[in-house]
N, C-alpha and C positions, 0 to 999 in steps of 0.2 A: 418356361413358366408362363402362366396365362396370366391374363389381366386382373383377373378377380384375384389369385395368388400373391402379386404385386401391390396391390391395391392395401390386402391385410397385413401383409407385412412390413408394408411402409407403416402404415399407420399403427401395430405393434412396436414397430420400430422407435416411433415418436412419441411412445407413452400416453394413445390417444385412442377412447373408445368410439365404437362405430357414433356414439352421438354427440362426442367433443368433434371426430371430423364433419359429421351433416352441419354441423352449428358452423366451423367453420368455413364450408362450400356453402352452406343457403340451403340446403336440401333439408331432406328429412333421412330421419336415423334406417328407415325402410328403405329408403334408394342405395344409400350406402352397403346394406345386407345384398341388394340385388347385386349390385354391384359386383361383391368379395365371392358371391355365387355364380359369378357369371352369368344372371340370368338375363339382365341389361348390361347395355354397355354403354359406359358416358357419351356422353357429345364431347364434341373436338374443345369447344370452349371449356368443356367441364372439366376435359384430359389440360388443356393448359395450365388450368386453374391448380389441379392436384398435382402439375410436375412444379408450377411455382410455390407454392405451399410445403411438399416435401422437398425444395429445393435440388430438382432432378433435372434431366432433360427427357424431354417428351415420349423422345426416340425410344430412352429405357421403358415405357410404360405401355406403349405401343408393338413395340418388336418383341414377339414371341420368343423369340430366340435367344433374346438379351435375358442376361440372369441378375438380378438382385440381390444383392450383396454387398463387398465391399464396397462398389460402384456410389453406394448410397451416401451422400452428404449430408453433414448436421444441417437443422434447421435452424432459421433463424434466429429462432427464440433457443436452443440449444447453443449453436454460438453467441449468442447475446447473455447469456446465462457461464457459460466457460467465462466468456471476458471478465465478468461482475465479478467471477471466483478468484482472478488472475488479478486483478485490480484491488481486493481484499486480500489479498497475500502480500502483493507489494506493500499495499500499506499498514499491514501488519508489520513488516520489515523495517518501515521507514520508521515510524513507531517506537522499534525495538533500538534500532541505533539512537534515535533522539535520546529514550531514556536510556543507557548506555553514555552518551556524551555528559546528560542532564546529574549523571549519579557521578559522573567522573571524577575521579580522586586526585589532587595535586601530585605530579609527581617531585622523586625528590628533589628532582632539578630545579623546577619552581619554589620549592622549598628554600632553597639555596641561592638562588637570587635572588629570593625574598631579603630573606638575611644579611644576604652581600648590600642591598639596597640600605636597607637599615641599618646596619655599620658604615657605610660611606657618608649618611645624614650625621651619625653623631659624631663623626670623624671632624666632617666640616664644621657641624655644630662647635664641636673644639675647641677650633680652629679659628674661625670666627670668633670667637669670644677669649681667646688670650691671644691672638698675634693682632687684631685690629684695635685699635681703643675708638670708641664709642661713645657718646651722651650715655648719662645715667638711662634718661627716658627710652632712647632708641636702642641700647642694649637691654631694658628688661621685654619692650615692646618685641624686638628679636628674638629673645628666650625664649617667650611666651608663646610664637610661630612654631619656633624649634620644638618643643616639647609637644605642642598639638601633632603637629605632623610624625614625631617620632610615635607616639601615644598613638595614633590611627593605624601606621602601618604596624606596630606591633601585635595591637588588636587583630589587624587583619592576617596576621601569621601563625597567631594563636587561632584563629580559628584553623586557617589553613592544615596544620598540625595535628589538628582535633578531628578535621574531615579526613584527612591521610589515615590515621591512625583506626579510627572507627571504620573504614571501609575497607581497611587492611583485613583487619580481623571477619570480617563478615564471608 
């Protein structure tokens, strides 16, 4: 495969018309036609320049005999462009489990300690208030802890229940 053959197909390769590569060599979009023509043929700097750019080695570009093809590496704007896509997927992913955990339903195990939690408060609650004797004052001041905190967690179980039951269904 000759040089000019190389030259085009690299650069079809990389979604790149003869005047996106002059633009990127410094040339003009005519050198490049001489080029894929073979009617010129680059300078050494200019072959370096086009094996760093299609991310090749020189030798491929140069040696007649070397064939093009598989041989040919993404560039670096094509791997930089993979990654972005690779990196947009993960964190689509990451995303997806967030809300997955964020939507999560109590299971019924938490349910259930819920509950066990809150029978063991009004147990002691009881308990406390008929086996100890107490001040008038500091057993209603007590009650009055007692019921707030019993009145929170049940709230909070009531919801729990409410979130179980409505994501069950869904």
């Amino acid at each position: 495969m000759k040089l000019g053959q190389k030259i085009s197909l690299l650069r079809q390769q990389n979604n790149m018309s003869q005047e996106n590569l002059a633009v990127a060599m410094g040339i003009t979009r005519q050198a490049v036609s001489k080029w894929e023509l073979d009617e010129v043929t680059p300078k050494t700097a200019t072959l370096i320049k086009l094996a760093k750019l299609f991310n090749i080695e020189v030798q491929l570009l140069i040696d007649n005999d070397a064939e093009i093809g598989l041989e040919i590496q993404k560039s670096p704007i094509d791997k930089c462009a993979d990654n972005t896509s690779k990196t947009y997927e993960r964190l689509t992913e990451v995303k997806q489990h967030r809300d997955k955990i964020v939507k999560r339903t109590p299971s019924r195990r938490e349910l259930i300690i819920c509950a066990v939690i809150a029978f063991i408060l009004m147990v002691i609650y009881i308990l406390m208030s008929t086996v100890f004797k107490m001040s008038v004052s500091a057993y209603y001041l007590y009650r009055m802890g007692a019921y707030i905190i019993l009145f929170i967690l049940l709230v909070i179980l009531i919801i729990e229940i409410i979130k179980y039951f409505r994501n069950k269904n869904k």
